[in-house]
DOKEBA-650238 format. One record per residue (C-alpha): x, y, z; residue in three letters. Coordinates in steps of 0.05 Angstrom, whole numbers, padded with zeros to 5 digits, always signed. Layout:
BEGIN
XYZALA;...
//
This chain:
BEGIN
+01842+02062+01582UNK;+01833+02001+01616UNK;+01902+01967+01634UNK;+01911+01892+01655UNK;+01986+01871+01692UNK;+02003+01800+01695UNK;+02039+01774+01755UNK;+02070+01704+01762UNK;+02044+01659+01821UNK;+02092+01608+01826UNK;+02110+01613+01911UNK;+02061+01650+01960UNK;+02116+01710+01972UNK;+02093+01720+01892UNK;+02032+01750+01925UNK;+02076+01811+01958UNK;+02085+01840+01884UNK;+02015+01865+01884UNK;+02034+01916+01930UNK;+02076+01941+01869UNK;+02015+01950+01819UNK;+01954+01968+01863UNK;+01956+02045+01898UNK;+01962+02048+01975UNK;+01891+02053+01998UNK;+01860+01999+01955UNK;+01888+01943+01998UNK;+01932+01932+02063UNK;+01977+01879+02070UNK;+01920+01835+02108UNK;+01898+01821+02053UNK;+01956+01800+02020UNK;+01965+01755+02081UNK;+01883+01724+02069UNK;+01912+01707+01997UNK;+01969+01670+02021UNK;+01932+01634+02060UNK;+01863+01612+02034UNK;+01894+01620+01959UNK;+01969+01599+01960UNK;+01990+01561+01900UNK;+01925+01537+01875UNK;+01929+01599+01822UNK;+01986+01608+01779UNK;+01975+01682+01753UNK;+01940+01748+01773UNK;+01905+01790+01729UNK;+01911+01863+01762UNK;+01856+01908+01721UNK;+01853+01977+01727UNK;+01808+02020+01723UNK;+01743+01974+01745UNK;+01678+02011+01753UNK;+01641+01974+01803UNK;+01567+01986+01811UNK;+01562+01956+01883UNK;+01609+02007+01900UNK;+01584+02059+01857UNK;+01524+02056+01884UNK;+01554+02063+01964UNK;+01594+02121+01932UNK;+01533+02164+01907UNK;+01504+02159+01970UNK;+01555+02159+02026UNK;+01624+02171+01996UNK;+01619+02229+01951UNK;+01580+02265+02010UNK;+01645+02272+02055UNK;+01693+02319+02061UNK;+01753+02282+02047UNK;+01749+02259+01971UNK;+01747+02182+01959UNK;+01756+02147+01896UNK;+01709+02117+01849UNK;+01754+02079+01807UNK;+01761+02004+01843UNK;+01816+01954+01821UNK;+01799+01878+01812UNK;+01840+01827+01819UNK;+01834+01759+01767UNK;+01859+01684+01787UNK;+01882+01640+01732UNK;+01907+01570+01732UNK;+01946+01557+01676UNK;+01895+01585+01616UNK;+01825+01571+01665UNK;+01795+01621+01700UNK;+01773+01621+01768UNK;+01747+01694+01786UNK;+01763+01758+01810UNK;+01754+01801+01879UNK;+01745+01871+01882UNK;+01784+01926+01914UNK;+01754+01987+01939UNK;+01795+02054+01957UNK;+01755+02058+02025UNK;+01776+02044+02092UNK;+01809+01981+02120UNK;+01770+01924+02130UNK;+01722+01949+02073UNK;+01763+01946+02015UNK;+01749+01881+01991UNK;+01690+01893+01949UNK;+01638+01847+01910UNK;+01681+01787+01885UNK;+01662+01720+01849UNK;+01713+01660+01871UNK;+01717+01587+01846UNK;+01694+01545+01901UNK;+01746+01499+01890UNK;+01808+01555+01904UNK;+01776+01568+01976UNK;+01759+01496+02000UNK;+01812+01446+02037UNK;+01768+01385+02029UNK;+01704+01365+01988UNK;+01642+01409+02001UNK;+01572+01428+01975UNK;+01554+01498+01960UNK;+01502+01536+01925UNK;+01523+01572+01862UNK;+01504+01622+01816UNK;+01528+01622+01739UNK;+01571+01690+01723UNK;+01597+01729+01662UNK;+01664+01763+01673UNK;+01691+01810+01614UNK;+01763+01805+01607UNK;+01796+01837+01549UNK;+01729+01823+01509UNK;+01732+01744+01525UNK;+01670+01711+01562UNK;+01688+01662+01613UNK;+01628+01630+01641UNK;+01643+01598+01698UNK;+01608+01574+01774UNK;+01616+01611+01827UNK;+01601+01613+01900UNK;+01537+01644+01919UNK;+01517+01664+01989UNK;+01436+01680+01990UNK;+01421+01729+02039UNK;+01353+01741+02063UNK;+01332+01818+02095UNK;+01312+01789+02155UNK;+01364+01750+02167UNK;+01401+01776+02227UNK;+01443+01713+02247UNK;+01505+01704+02205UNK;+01553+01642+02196UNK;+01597+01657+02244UNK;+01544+01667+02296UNK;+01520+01592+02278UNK;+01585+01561+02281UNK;+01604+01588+02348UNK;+01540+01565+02377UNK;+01543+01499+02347UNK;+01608+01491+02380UNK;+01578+01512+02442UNK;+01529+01472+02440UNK;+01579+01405+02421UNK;+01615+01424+02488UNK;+01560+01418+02529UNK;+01552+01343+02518UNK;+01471+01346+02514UNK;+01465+01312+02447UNK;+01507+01249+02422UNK;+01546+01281+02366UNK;+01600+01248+02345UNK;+01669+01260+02369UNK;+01699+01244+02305UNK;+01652+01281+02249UNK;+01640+01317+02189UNK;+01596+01378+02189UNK;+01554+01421+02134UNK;+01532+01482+02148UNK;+01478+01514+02103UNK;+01422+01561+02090UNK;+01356+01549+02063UNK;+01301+01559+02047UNK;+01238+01536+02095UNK;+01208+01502+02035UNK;+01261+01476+02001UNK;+01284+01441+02063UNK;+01204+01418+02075UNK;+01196+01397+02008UNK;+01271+01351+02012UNK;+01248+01321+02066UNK;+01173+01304+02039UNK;+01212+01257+01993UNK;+01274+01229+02035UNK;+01248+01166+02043UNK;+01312+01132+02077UNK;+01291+01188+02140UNK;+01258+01163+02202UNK;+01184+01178+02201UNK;+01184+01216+02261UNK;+01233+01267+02245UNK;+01204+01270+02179UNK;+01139+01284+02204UNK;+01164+01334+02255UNK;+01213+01372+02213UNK;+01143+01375+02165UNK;+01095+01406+02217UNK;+01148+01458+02241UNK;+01130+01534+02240UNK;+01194+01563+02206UNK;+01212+01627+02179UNK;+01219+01633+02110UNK;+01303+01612+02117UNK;+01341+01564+02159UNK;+01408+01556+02175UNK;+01414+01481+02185UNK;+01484+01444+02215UNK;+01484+01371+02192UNK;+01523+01323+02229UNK;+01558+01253+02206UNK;+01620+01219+02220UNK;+01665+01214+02152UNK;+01644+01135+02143UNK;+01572+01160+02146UNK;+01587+01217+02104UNK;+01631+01186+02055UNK;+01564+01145+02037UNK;+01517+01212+02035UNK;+01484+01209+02101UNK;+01468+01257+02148UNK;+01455+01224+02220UNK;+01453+01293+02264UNK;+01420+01359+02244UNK;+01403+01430+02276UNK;+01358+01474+02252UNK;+01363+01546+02266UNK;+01325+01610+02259UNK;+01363+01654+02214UNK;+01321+01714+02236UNK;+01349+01714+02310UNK;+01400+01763+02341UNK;+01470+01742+02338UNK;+01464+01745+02421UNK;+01401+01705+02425UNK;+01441+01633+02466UNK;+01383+01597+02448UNK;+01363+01600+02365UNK;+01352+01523+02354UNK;+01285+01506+02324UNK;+01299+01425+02329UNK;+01357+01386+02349UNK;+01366+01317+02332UNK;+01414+01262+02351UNK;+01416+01190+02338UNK;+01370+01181+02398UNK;+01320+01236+02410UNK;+01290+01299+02378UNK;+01283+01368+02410UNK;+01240+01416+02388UNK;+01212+01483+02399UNK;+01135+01501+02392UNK;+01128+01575+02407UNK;+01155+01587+02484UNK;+01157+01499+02494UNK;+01207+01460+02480UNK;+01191+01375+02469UNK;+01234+01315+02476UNK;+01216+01256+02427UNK;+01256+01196+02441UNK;+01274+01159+02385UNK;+01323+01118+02353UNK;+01348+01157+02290UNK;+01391+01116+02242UNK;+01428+01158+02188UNK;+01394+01185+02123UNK;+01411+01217+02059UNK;+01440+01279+02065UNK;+01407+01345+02043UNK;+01427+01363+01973UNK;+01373+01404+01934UNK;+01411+01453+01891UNK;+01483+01450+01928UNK;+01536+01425+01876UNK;+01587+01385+01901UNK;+01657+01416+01891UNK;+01734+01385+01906UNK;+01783+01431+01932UNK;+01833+01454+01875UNK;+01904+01428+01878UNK;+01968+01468+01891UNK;
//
């Protein structure tokens, strides 16, 4: 039988009463510490379902877990956000080991941002005591080849601010995104507010078949949808390769790589709408 516990969110130490409802092994107090802190207040109730047959975990059991000595569940719990009567989505909660117990899990954009951003989504149908709530949620696309994550691009972004080669903007606002090669060629085919040059280079630029792409724009510039800085990175890299960029761009050259050589294309780049393509734009939800 399936059973569903409600528990009050109305302070973040509210958060601590999971602990009460969900078996030791399914979750360590880290994670009650990520919810206090990415989560807080912006949810007034928990949904705390148990048992949840998970088939992203079911199928890691059949194949590694039920193989081992010591016996490992395959009953997961998940966990539901609610404010007030809307739903927002659930995470997962594994009985495996920590750092791998949060599972597959569907948030609201809105409950994890702290200022207005634009993702890619996915539409999803979560069952919940027979009611269908459809709702967005956040959808990260991930490509087999892909070998450099987004924490591997923001660190070398940063990097690569520090080293004071390219004018970015002391004061800016920056999206960080993947892509697809042709989606991102095909954007740009019809941005007509982009300087030819970039347009035409970003155009005849071998790419594999995703990007990671950081644009750059200080928050008057991006308050009006422009985009006045971008790098372009190869998503198929290694996480230690120092030097993934494709193209760099400022607002007074362009860099670019062509196999092993790298080009310098002076130019003065004025900013242009920003990329948009099927990223929805999402506020952050209030506490």
């Amino acid at each position: 039988m399936i059973n569903l516990i409600s528990v009050e969110i109305a302070a973040v130490e509210d958060y601590n009463k999971i602990l009460q409802h969900v078996r030791e092994g399914y979750i360590h107090i880290r994670i009650i510490n990520e919810l206090k802190d990415r989560i807080g207040t912006k949810v007034t109730r928990l949904l705390i379902e148990y048992p949840y047959y998970d088939s992203d975990y079911l199928s890691t059991y059949y194949l590694f877990y039920s193989k081992k000595h010591n016996p490992y569940e395959k009953k997961c719990y998940r966990l539901h956000f609610l404010k007030d009567n809307t739903y927002l989505g659930y995470i997962t909660l594994r009985p495996t080991v920590d750092g791998t117990q949060v599972g597959r899990s569907y948030v609201h954009p809105s409950l994890t941002l702290d200022q207005t951003a634009h993702m890619l989504c996915s539409k999803f149908v979560s069952n919940i005591l027979y009611t269908l709530d459809d709702i967005y949620f956040a959808y990260v696309p991930l490509y087999d080849r892909m070998q450099f994550g987004y924490r591997s691009v923001k660190y070398q972004f940063e990097q690569l601010s520090k080293s004071k080669s390219y004018d970015f903007p002391n004061d800016r606002v920056t999206r960080t995104y993947l892509t697809s090669a042709n989606s991102l060629k095909r954007e740009t085919r019809l941005n007509k507010s982009m300087h030819p040059e970039l347009r035409n280079c970003i155009l005849s630029l071998e790419l594999p078949k995703f990007i990671w792409c950081v644009d750059v724009a200080r928050p008057s510039e991006f308050e009006r949808g422009k985009t006045s800085c971008r790098v372009i990175i190869d998503s198929t890299c290694s996480s230690y390769d120092k030097t993934p960029w494709v193209l760099i761009h400022d607002k007074n050259s362009i860099v670019y790589r062509e196999g092993e050589k790298w080009y310098n294309t002076k130019v003065s780049i004025e900013g242009y709408d920003m990329y948009i393509n099927n990223l929805r734009r999402f506020e952050p939800c209030q506490n």
